[in-house]
C-alpha positions in Angstrom: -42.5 5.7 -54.7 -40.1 8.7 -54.6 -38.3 9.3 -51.4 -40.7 12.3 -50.1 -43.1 10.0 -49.7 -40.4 7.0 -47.9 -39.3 10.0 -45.2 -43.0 11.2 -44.9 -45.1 8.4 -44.7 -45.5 6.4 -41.3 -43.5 9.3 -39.4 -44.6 8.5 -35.8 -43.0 5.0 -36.2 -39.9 6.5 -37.6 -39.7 8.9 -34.9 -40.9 6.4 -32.4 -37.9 3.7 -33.8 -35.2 6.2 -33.7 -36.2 7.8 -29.6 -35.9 3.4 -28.9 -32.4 3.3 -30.7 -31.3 6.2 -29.0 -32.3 5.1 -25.7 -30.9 1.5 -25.9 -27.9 3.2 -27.0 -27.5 5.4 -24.2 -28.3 3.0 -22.0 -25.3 0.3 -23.2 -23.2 3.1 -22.8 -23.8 4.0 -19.6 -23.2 0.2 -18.2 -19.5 -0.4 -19.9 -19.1 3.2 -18.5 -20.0 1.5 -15.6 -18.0 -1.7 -16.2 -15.1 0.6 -15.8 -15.9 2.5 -12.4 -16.2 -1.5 -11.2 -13.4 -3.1 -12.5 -9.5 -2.9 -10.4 -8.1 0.3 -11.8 -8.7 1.8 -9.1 -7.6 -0.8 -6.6 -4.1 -2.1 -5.5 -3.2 -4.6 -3.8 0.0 -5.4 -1.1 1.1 -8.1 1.3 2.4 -6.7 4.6 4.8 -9.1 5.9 5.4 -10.2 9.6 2.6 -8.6 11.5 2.4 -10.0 15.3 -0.8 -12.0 16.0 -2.1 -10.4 19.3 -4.9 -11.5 21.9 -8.2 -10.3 22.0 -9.2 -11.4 25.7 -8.6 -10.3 29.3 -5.6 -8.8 30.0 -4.5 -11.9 32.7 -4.7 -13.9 29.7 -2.5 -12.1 27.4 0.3 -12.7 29.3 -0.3 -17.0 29.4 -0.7 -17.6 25.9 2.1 -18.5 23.6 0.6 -18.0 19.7 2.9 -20.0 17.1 3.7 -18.8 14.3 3.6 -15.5 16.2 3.8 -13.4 13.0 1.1 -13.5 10.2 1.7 -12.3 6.6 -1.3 -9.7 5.4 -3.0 -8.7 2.2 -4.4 -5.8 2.3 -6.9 -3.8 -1.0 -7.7 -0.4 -1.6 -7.0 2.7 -2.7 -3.5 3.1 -4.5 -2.7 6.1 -1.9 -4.2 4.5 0.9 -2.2 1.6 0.4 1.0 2.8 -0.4 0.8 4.6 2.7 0.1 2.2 5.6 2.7 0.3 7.4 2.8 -2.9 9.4 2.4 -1.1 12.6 -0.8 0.0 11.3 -2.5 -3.6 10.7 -4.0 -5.5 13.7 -3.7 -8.9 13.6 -5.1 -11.3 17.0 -6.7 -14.1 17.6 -10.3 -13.9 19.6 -10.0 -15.5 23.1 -13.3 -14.0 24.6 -15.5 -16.3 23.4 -16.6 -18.8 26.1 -16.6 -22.0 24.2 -13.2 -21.0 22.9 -11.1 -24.3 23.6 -8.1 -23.6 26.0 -5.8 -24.2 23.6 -5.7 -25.0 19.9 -5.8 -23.6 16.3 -7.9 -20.1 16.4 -8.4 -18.0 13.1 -6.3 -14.8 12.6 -8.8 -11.9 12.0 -7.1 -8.7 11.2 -7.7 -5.3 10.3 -6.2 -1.9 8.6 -7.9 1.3 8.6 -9.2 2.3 5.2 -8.5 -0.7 3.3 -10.1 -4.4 3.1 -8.1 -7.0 4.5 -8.4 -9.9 1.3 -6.6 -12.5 3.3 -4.4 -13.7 6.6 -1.2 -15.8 5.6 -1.6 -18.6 7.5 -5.1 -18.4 8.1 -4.7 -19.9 11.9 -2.5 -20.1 14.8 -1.7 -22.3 17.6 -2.3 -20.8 20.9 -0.9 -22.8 24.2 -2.5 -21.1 27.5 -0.5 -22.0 30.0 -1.4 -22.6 33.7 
């Protein structure tokens, strides 16, 4: 058999065998491609330090409610330019005293919040609030 006949016989399985190759190749190509867009090149990450805890609640309560510690550390992901840009004056940190089973005093989560980044985590993670009288 010479090799006319090897590239001419059974060509729509040749054909058909190299389009599947091509196609599986493309398509592990296109997911590490992927990979990359996913992965935390893109993405820094800072701790803002000594952000006050504030109150979400009524405004009479604000005033009665001693938070300890009354500073939270944040850390904050996003954007490298984002990031680098925002300050601790930008970052809202407070404790949520709406709720109507809330105790009248005890440990409460921090929640906090930065425009244009994700807050990752709350340094300590809750506070002790005292209401007074």
């Amino acid at each position: 058999m010479g090799w006319r006949a090897l590239l001419i016989e059974n060509r729509a399985q040749k054909l058909g065998s190299l389009a599947l190759a091509a196609l599986i190749w493309l398509t592990v190509r296109s997911n590490l491609g992927m990979e990359r867009l996913a992965s935390n090149d893109g993405f820094r990450v800072r701790v803002l330090e000594n952000i006050p805890v504030g109150v979400l609640g009524t405004g009479q309560a604000e005033n009665q409610v001693q938070i300890r510690p009354a500073m939270v550390h944040v850390e904050i992901e996003g954007d490298p330019d984002v990031v680098q840009r925002l300050t601790p004056g930008d970052v809202q940190a407070y404790v949520n005293l709406l709720s109507p089973e809330s105790p009248r005093q005890g440990m409460f989560r921090v929640n906090a919040r930065a425009p244009g980044v994700r807050v990752a985590a709350v340094l300590p993670e809750s506070v002790r609030v005292e209401r007074s009288q």
